[in-house]
C-alpha positions as CSV (number, residue, x, y, z in Angstrom):
1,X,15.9,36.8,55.5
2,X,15.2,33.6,54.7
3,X,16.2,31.9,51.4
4,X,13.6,30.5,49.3
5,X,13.7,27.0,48.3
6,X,12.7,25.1,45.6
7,X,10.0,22.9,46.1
8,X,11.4,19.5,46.0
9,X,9.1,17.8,44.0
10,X,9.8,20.1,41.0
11,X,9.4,18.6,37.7
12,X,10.6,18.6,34.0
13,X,7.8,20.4,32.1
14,X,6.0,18.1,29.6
15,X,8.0,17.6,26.3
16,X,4.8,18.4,23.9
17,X,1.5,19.5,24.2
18,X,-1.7,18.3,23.6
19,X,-1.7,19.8,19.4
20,X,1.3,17.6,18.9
21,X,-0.8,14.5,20.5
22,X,-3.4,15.0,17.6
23,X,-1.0,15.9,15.0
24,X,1.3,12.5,15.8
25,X,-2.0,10.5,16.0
26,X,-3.4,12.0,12.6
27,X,-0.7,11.8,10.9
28,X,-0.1,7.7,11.3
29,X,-3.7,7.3,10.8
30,X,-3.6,8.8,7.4
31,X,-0.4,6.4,6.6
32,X,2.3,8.3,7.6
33,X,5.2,6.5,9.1
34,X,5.1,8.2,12.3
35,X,4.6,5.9,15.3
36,X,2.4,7.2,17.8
37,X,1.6,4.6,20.3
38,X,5.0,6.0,22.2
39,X,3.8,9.5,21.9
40,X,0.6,8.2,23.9
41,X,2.5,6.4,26.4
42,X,4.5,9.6,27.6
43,X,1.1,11.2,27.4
44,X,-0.7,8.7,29.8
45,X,2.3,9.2,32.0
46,X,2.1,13.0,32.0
47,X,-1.7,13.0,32.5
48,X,-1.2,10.6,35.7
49,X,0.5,13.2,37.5
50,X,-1.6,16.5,36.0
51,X,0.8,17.9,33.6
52,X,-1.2,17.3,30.3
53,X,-5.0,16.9,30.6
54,X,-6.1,13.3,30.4
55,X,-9.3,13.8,29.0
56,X,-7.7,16.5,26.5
57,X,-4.9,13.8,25.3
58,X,-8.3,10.9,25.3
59,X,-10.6,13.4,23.4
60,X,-8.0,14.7,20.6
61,X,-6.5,11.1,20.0
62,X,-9.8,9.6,19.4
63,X,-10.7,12.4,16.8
64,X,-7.4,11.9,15.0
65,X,-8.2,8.7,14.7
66,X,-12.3,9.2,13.4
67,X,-10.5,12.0,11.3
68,X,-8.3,9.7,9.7
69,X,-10.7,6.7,9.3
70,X,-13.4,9.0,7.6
71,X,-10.8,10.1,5.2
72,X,-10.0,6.9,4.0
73,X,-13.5,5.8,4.2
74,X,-14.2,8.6,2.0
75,X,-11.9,7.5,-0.8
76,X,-13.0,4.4,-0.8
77,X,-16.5,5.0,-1.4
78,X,-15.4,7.8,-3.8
79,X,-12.7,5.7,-5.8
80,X,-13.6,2.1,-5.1
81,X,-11.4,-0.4,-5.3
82,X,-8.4,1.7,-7.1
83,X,-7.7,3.2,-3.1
84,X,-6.7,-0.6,-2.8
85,X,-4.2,0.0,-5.3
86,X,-2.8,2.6,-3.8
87,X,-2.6,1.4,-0.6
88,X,-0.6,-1.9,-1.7
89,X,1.7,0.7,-3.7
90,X,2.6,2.9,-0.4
91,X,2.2,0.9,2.1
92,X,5.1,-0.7,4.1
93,X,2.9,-3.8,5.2
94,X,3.8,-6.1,2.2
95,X,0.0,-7.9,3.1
96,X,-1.9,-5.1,2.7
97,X,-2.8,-5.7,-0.7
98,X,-2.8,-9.9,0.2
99,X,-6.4,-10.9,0.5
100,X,-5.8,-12.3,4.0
101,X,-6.6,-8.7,4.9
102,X,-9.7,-8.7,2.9
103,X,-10.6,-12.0,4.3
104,X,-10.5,-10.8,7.8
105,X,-12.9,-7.9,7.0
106,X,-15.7,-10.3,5.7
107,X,-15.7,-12.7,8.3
108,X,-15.8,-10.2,11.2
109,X,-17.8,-7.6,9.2
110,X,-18.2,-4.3,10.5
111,X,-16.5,-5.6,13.7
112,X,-13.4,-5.9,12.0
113,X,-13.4,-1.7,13.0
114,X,-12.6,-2.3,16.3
115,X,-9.6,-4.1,16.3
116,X,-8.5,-3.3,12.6
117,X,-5.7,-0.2,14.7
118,X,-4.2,-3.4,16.8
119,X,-3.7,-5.5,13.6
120,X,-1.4,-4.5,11.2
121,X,-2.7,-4.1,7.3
122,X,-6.2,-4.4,8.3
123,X,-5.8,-1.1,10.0
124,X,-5.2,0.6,6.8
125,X,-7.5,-1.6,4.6
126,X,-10.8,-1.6,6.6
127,X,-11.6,2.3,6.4
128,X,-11.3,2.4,2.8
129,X,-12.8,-1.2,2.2
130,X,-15.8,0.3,4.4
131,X,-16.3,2.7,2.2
132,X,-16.0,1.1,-0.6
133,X,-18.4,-1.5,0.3
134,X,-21.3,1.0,0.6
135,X,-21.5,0.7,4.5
136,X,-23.5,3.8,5.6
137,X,-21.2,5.8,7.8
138,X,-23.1,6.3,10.7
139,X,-22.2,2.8,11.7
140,X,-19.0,3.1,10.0
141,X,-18.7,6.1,12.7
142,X,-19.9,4.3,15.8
143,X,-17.7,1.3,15.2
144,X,-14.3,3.7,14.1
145,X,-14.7,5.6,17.6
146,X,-15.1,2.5,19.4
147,X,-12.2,0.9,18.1
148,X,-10.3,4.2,18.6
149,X,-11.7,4.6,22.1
150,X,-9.4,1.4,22.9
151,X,-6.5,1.8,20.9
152,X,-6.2,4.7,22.6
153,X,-7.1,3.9,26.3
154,X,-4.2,0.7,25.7
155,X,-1.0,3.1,26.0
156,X,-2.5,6.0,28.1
157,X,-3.2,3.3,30.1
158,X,0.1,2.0,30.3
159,X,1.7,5.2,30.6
160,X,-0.2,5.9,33.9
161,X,0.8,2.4,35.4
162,X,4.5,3.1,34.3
163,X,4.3,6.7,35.1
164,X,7.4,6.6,37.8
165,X,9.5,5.0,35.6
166,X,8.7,7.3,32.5
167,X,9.2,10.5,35.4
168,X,12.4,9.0,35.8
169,X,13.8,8.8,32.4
170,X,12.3,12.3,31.0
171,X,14.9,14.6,32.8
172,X,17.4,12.8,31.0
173,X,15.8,12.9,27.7
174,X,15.5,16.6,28.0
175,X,18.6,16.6,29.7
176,X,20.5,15.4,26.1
177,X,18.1,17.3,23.4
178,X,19.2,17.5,20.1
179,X,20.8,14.0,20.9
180,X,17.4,12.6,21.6
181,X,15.4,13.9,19.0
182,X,18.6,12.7,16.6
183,X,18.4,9.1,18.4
184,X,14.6,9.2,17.9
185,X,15.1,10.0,14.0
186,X,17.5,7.4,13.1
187,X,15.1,5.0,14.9
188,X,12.6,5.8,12.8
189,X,14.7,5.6,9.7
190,X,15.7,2.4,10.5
191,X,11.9,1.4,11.2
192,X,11.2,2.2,7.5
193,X,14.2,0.8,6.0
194,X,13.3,-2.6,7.8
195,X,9.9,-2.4,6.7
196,X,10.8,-1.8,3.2
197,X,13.2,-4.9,3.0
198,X,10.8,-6.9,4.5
199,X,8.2,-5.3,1.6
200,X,11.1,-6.4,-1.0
201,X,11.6,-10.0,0.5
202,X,7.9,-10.6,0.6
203,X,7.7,-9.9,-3.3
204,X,11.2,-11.4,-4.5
205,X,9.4,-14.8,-2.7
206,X,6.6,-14.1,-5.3
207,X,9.4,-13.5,-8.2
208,X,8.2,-16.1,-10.9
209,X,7.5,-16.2,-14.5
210,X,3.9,-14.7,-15.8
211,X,1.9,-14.6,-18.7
212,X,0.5,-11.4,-20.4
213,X,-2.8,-11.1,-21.6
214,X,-2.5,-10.7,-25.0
215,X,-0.9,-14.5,-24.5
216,X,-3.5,-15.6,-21.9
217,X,-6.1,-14.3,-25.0
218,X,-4.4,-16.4,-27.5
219,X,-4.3,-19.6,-25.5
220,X,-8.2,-18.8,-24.6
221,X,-8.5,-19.5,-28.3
222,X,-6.7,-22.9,-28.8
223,X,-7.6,-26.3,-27.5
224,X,-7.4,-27.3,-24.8
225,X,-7.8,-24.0,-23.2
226,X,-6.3,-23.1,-20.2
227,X,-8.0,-22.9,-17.0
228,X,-8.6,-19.9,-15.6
229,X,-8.9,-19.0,-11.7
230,X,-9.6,-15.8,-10.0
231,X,-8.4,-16.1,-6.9
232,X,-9.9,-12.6,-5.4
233,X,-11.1,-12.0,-2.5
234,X,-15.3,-12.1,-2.3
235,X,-14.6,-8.1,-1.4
236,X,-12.6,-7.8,-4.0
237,X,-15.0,-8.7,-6.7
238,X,-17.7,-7.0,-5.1
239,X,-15.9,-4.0,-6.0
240,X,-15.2,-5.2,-9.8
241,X,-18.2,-7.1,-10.8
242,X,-16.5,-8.4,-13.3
243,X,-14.5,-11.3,-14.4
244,X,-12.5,-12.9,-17.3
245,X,-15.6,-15.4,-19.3
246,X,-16.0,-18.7,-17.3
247,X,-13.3,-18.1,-14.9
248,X,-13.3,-20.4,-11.9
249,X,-13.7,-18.3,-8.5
250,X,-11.4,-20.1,-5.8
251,X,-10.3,-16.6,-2.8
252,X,-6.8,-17.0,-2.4
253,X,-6.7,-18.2,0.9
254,X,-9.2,-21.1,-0.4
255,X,-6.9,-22.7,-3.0
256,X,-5.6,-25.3,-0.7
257,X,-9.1,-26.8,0.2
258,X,-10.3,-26.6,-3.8
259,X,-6.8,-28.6,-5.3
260,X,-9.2,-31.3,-6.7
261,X,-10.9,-28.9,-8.5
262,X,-7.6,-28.3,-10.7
263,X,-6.8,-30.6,-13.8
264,X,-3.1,-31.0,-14.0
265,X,-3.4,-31.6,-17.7
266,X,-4.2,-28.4,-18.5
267,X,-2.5,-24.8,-18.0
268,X,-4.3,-23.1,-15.0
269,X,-4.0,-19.3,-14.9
270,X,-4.6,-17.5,-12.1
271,X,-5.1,-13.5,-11.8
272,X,-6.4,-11.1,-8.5
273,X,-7.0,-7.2,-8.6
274,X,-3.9,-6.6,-6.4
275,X,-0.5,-5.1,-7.9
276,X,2.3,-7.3,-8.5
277,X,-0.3,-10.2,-8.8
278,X,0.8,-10.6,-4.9
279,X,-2.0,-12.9,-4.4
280,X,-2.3,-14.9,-7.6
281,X,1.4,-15.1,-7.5
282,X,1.1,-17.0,-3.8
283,X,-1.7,-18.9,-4.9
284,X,0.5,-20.3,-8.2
285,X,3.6,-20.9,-5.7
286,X,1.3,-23.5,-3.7
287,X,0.2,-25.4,-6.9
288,X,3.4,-25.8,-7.9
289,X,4.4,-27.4,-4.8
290,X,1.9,-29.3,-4.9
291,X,2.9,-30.7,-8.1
292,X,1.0,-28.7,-10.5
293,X,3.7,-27.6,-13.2
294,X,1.7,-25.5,-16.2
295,X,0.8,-22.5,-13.8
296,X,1.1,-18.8,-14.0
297,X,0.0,-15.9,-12.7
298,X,-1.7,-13.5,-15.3
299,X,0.5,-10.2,-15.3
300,X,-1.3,-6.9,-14.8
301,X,-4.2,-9.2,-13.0
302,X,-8.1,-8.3,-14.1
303,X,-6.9,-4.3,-14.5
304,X,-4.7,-5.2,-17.4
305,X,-7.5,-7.5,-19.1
306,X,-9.6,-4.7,-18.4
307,X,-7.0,-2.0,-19.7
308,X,-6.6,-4.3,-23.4
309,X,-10.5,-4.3,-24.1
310,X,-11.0,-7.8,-23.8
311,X,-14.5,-9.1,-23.2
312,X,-15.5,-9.9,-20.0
313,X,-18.7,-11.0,-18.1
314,X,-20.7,-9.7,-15.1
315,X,-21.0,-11.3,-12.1
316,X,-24.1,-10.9,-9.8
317,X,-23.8,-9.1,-6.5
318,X,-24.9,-11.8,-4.6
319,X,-23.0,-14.2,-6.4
320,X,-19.9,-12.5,-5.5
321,X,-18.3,-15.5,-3.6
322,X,-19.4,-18.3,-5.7
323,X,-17.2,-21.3,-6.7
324,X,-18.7,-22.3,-9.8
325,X,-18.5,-19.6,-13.1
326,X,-21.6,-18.8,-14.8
327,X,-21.0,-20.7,-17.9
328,X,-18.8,-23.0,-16.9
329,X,-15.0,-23.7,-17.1
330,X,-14.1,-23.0,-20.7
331,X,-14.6,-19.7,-21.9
């Protein structure tokens, strides 16, 4: 009789399935630390050779992703700009909550969605700041699967092209086990222990002295008054239209082009919408190196003015952006 072989081109069987594509893929859309462009690379590699469906992998990765984005849209058009907040709070990008982010979002607009998943911080900011903005969702929707149709097709892609390599290596993945999936963890531990020194070092730069507002409303009072600056992004105070009386609007990322606008023989105080007073706190750092000596950050930023009932004054919609206050420098 003869003896049956085995067929020589017998492979290791795939090391997930198709639910744990879309479970890895939801799950780092909705914030969770769980990298999932390797995931997708192992899954292009397994579709090039037929042992996970390529079109099943494509179809349930771009829907984690429109699932994820419409959740955070959601929020931000149900809770505004406090979705910010908690972003810059959980968040293991320290700029998240810097208005570079911001910045990006209004000068490529809606188009910002399709590359916001290869940039991080704007990946997690633009669904929210979508929503929050009032952009109708059906073109929120066509621009989100878009952009996930490509962050998607980028490692499948690259699986497939390095499929004999990745064939190579999986038999001795599976070969080690528990050892692998205990490798895998530690990786990721040390991933978010990185990030979250790199978080910390991003705001001990920012560590400097502030002023409160129960201060900053005493000083509003005595002559010469100090200046105040808000230094948030146009999106930023489209979402809070409203502003500390006859503050000077200067974005952040503008300060360096407006210096003349400053008097260095006055106090300039500077606040933002973002916690720790991240960006007010970078914007005071450059005027002190360039020589301005009298500046702080207001602590708590516009939510803490807010929060102590002191008056402030609206700000037109389409005057978001303006340079100049409404009634001039002094309040």
């Amino acid at each position: 009789m003869a003896r049956l072989r085995a067929p020589q081109d017998a492979r290791v069987a795939p090391p997930f399935g198709l639910e744990f594509v879309f479970l890895n893929v939801l799950l780092m859309q909705l914030g969770v630390p769980v990298p999932a462009v390797p995931t997708l690379i192992v899954a292009g590699a397994l579709a090039g050779d037929g042992r996970l469906s390529g079109a099943g992998v494509a179809a349930l990765a771009v829907s984690a992703c429109l699932i994820g984005d419409s959740t955070w849209y959601l929020a931000g058009r149900r809770f505004g700009g406090r979705v910010m907040g908690v972003l810059c709070r959980i968040s293991l990008t320290p700029d998240v909550c810097v208005s570079q982010t911001q910045a990006r979002f209004e000068r490529w607009g809606p188009r910002a969605l399709i590359v916001a998943k290869f940039i991080p911080g704007l990946s997690m900011v633009a669904p929210p700041l979508a929503g929050a903005t009032r952009m109708a969702y059906r073109r929120f929707a066509g621009y989100s699967l878009i952009g996930g149709c490509l962050w998607v097709a980028a490692p499948l892609l690259g699986g497939m092209l390095l499929r004999p390599e990745i064939d190579a290596l999986l038999p001795r993945l599976a070969g080690v086990g528990g050892a692998a999936l205990a490798l895998g963890a530690l990786v990721l531990a040390g991933y978010v222990l990185f990030k979250w020194w790199e978080r910390r070092r991003f705001y001990a730069a920012l560590d400097m002295a502030r002023i409160g507002v129960h201060d900053l409303r005493a000083q509003l009072a005595a002559s010469p008054a100090p200046l105040v600056v808000d230094v948030r992004s146009p999106t930023a105070c489209t979402l809070e239209l409203q502003r500390i009386p006859g503050a000077l609007h200067i974005a952040a990322q503008d300060v360096a082009q407006h210096l003349g606008e400053l008097p260095h023989d006055r106090a300039v105080i500077l606040y933002c919408s973002c916690p720790n007073e991240a960006s007010a706190a970078q914007a005071a750092r450059l005027l002190k190196e360039r020589g301005f000596s009298r500046v702080w950050p207001l602590r708590g930023g516009l939510e803490a003015w807010l929060a102590a009932g002191y008056p402030v004054e609206g700000i037109a919609a389409g005057r978001a952006g303006a340079l100049r206050p409404q009634s001039g420098f002094s309040p």
